[in-house]
C-alpha positions as a LaTeX table, in Angstrom:
\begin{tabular}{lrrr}
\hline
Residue & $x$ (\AA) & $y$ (\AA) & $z$ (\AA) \\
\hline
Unk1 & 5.72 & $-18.91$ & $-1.85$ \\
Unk2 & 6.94 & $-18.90$ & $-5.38$ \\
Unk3 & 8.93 & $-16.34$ & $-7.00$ \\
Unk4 & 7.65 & $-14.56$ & $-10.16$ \\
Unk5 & 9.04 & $-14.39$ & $-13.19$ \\
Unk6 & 10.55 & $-10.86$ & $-13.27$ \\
Unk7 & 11.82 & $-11.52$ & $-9.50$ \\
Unk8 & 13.58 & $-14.79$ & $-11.93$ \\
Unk9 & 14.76 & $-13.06$ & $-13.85$ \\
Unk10 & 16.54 & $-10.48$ & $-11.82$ \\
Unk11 & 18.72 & $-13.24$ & $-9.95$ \\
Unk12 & 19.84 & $-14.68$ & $-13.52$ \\
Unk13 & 20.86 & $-11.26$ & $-14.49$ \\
Unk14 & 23.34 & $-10.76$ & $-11.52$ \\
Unk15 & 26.52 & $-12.28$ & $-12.81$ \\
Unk16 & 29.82 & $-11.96$ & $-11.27$ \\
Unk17 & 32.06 & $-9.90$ & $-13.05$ \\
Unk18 & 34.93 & $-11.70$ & $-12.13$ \\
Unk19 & 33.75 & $-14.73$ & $-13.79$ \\
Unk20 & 32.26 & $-12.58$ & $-16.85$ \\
Unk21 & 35.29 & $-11.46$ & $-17.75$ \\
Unk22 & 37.62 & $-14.19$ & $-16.94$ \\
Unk23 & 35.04 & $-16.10$ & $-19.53$ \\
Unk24 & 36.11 & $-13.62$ & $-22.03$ \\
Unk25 & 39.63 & $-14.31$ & $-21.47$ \\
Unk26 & 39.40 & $-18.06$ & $-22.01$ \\
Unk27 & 37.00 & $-17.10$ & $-25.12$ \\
Unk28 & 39.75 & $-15.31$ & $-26.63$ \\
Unk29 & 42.48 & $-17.84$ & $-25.59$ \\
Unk30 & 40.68 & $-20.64$ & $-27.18$ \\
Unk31 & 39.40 & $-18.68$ & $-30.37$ \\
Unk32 & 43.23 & $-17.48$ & $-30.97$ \\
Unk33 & 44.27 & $-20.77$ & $-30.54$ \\
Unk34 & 42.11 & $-22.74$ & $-32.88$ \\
Unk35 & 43.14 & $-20.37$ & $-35.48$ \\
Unk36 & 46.82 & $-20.73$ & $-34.71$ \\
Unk37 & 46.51 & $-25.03$ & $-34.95$ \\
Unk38 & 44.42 & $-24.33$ & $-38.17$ \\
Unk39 & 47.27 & $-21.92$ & $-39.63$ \\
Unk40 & 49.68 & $-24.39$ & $-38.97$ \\
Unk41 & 47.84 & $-27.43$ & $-40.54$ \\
Unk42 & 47.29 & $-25.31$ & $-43.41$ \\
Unk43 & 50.95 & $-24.21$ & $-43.66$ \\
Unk44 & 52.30 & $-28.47$ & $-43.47$ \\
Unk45 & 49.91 & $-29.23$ & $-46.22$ \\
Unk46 & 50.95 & $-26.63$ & $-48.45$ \\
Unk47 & 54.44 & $-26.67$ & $-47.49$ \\
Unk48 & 54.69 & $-22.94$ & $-47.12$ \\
Unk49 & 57.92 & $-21.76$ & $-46.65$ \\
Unk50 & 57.04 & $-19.30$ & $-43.74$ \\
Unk51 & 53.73 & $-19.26$ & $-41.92$ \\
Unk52 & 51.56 & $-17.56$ & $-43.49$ \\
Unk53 & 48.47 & $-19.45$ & $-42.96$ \\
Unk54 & 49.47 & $-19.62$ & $-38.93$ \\
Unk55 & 50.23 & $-15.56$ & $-38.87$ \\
Unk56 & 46.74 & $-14.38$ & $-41.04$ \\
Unk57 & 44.72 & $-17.23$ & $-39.51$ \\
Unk58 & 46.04 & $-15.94$ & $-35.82$ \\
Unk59 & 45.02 & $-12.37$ & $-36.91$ \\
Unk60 & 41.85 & $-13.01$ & $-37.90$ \\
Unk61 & 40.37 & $-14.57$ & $-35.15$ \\
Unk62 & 42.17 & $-12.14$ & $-33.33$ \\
Unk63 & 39.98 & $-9.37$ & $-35.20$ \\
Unk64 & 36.50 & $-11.53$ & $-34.44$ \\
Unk65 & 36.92 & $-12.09$ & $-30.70$ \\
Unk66 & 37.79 & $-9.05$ & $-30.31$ \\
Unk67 & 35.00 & $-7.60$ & $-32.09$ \\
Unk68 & 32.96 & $-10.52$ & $-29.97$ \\
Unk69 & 34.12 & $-8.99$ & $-26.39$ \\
Unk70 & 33.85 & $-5.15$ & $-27.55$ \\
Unk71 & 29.96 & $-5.86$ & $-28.12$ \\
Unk72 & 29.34 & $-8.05$ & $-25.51$ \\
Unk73 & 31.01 & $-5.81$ & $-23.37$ \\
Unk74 & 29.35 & $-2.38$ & $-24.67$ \\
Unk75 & 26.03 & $-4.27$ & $-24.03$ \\
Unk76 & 26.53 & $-3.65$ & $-20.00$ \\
\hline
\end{tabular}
């Protein structure tokens, strides 16, 4: 009547792709993102002349999700 725990565990594991990887998208849209708005309120309260903060801010998170999505993606 009941399902055991590795027949659980089995259905959990089966994840659409589609939706795994469209996750990873919005991940990295997000992530980018937050680091761009944080460059920027950097740059107005240091009155930087150019963006600096925005451009290495943008960059780095850049550099982490990306280093997020190639493990979680060499996992599979």
């Amino acid at each position: 009547m009941s399902k055991e725990p590795s027949e659980k565990k089995e259905t959990y594991k089966k994840v659409n792709p589609a939706m795994k990887y469209g996750g990873m998208g919005v991940q990295m849209g997000i992530t980018i993102g937050i680091g761009v708005w944080l460059g920027q309120k950097l740059d107005a309260y240091y009155s930087t002349t150019k963006p600096y903060f925005t451009v290495a801010l943008a960059l780095l998170f850049l550099i982490s999700v990306m280093y997020s999505i190639i493990r979680e993606v060499s996992k599979d």
